[in-house]
LUMLUM-285143 format. One record per residue (C-alpha): x, y, z; residue in one letter. Coordinates in steps of 0.05 Angstrom, whole numbers, padded with zeros to 5 digits, always signed. Example, Ala and Ser with C-alpha at 12.3 -4.5 7.8 and 13.67 -1.06 7.14 Angstrom:
2
+00246-00090+00156A;+00273-00021+00143S;
***
This chain:
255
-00962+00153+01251X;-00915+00089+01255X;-00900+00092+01191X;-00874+00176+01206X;-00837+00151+01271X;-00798+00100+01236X;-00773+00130+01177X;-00778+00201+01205X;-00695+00204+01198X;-00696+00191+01121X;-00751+00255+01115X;-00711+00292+01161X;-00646+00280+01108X;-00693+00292+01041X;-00734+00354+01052X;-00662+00388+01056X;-00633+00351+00985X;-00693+00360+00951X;-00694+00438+00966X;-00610+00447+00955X;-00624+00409+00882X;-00690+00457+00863X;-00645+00516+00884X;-00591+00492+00844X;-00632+00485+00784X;-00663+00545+00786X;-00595+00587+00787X;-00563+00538+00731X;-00548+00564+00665X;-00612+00539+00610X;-00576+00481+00574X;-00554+00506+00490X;-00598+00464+00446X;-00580+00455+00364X;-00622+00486+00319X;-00623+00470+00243X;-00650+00531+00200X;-00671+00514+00122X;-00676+00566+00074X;-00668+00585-00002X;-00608+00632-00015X;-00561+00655-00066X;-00501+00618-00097X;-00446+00630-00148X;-00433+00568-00176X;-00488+00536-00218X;-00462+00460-00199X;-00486+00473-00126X;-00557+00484-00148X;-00550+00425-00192X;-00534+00379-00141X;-00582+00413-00092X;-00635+00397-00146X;-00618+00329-00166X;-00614+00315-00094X;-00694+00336-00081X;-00706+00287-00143X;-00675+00238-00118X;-00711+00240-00050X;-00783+00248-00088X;-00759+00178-00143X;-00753+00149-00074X;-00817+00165-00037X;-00852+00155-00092X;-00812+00080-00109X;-00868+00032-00073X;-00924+00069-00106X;-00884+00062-00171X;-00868-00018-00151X;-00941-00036-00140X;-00986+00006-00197X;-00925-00010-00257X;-00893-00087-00236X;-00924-00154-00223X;-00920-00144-00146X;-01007-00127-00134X;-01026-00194-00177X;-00961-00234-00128X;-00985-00201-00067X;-01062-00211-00080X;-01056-00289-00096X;-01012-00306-00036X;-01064-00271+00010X;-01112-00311-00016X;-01080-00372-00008X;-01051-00355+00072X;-01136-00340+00082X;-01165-00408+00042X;-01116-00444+00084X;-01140-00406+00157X;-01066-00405+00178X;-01087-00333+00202X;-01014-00307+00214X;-00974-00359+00176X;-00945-00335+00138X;-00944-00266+00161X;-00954-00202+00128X;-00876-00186+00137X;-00864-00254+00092X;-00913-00249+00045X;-00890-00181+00030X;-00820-00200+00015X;-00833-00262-00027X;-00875-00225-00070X;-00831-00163-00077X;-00769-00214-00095X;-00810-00251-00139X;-00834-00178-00173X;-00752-00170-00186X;-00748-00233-00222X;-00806-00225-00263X;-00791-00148-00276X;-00717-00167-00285X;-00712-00176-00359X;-00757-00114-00372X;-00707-00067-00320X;-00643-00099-00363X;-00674-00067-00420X;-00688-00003-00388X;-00612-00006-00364X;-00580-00024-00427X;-00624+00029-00473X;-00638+00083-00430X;-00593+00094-00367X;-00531+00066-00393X;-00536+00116-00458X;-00557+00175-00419X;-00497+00156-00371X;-00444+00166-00426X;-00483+00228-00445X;-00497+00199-00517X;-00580+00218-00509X;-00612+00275-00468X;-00649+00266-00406X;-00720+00268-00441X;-00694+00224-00489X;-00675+00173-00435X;-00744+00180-00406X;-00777+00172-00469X;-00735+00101-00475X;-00753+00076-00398X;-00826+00085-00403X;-00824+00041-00474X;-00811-00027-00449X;-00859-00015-00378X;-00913+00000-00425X;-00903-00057-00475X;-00902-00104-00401X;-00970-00076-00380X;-01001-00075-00448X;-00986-00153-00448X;-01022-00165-00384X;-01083-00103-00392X;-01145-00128-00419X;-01172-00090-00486X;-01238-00083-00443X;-01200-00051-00386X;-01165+00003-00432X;-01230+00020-00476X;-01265+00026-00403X;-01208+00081-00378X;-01202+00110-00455X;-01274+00125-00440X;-01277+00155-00378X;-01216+00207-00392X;-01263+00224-00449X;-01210+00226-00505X;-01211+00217-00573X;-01209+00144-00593X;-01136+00119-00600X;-01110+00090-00667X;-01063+00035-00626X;-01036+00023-00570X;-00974+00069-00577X;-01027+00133-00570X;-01060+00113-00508X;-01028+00154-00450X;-00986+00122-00397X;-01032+00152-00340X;-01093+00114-00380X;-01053+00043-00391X;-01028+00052-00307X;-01094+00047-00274X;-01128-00015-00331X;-01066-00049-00322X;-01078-00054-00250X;-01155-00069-00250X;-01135-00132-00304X;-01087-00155-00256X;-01133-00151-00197X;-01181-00186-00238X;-01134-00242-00251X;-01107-00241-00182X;-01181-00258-00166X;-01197-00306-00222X;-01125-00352-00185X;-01144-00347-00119X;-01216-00378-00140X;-01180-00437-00165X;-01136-00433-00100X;-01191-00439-00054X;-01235-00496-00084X;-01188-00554-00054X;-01192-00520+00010X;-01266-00514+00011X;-01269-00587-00005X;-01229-00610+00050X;-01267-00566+00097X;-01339-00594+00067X;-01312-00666+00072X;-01298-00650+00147X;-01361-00623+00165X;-01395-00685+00140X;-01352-00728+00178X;-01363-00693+00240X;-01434-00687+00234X;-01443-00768+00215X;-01411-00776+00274X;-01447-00732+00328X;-01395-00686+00341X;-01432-00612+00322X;-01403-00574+00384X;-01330-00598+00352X;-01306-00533+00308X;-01295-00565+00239X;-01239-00513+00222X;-01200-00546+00282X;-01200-00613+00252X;-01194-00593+00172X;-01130-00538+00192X;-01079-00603+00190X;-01110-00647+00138X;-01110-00570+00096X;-01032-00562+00115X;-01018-00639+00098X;-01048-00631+00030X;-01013-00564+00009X;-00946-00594+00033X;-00955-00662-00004X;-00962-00626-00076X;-00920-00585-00067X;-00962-00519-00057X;-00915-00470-00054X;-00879-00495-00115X;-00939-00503-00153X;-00966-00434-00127X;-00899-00400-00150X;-00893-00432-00217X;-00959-00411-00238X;-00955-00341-00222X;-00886-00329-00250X;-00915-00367-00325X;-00980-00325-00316X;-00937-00266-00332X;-00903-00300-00402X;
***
């Protein structure tokens, strides 16, 4: 009731504004909203379907681009091995996914660069000055991404996806299909993405056991060992140069 007697004259002013704005919306005009309407019709000139087509491929290259980037390039063995290394060295966050994701896609470039040079200089640039068809063109860009994953697919790996498309037995390499050579090529290189980060985490897990011991000669079991090993871990991988050394070897796995 105090609270009504002392701010009774503000009420008084906005039952009246809040009815005068309801009536006013009410009688007010609905607001015109765009619409956008799609739809297949009819056209005279054949270049307008053209461009309307190559458009739609051009969308669909690019939606499918990061699939293409991670099952055909170097970028799942890159990505793999540097997650390894961020969790042997219990950073958690450090570097984070955002980083991790762009060093290894950079790095992919530079190992893929030679390979897309090739692509450029026998397949796009011809079909360009309209000196080989478009199938032709295709036919020359798939060449040198299969001769890259055949150098990095195991034999074992290929026989194992030769076998399970049930196909007759291939005379060489040149007759296994590009959909069998895709998915080998990336089981070999998660298998040597696994075999690296092995070898990554054994100085880590020594550092960590040599902690342990320390702190458990010296009474201290409710002290966390990954506390005390996270610096002495950090210290090490900056002193030899971890990121170099990390780097190097996965760009001369690839030669």
């Amino acid at each position: 009731m105090r609270f009504m007697t002392r701010y009774r004259h503000i009420i008084f002013w906005l039952v009246p504004l809040v009815v005068l704005l309801a009536t006013a919306a009410a009688q007010a005009e609905p607001m015109a909203l765009p619409s956008l309407n799609i739809g297949v019709g009819s056209s005279s000139k054949a270049s307008d379907v053209s461009v309307t087509i190559q458009i739609f491929l051009l969308l669909t290259v690019l939606s499918l681009a990061p699939g293409l980037l991670i099952m055909t390039t170097s970028f799942t063995r890159i990505v793999v091995v540097l997650s390894f290394l961020r969790t042997a060295m219990g950073t958690q966050a450090a570097p984070s996914n955002q980083i991790i994701l762009a060093l290894a896609m950079f790095l992919t470039f530079f190992i893929m660069n030679p390979v897309w040079n090739q692509i450029n200089k026998e397949a796009y640039q011809p079909w360009k000055a309209q000196q080989i068809s478009q199938e032709q063109a295709m036919d020359r860009a798939v060449k040198p991404i299969r001769t890259f994953m055949l150098s990095q697919t195991r034999e074992k790996d290929l026989a194992l996806f030769v076998s399970l498309s049930k196909q007759p037995r291939p005379k060489n390499a040149n007759d296994i299909p590009t959909l069998t050579v895709i998915p080998a090529f990336m089981i070999s290189e998660l298998r040597t993405a696994f075999q690296i980060g092995f070898l990554i985490y054994i100085p880590f897990i020594v550092v960590d056991m040599v902690v342990a011991s320390v702190l458990m000669s010296m009474g201290m079991m409710m002290l966390p060992p990954v506390m005390i090993s996270l610096p002495f871990k950090i210290l090490l991988f900056v002193l030899v140069d971890g990121w170099g050394l990390v780097i190097s070897s996965l760009v001369k796995s690839f030669g």
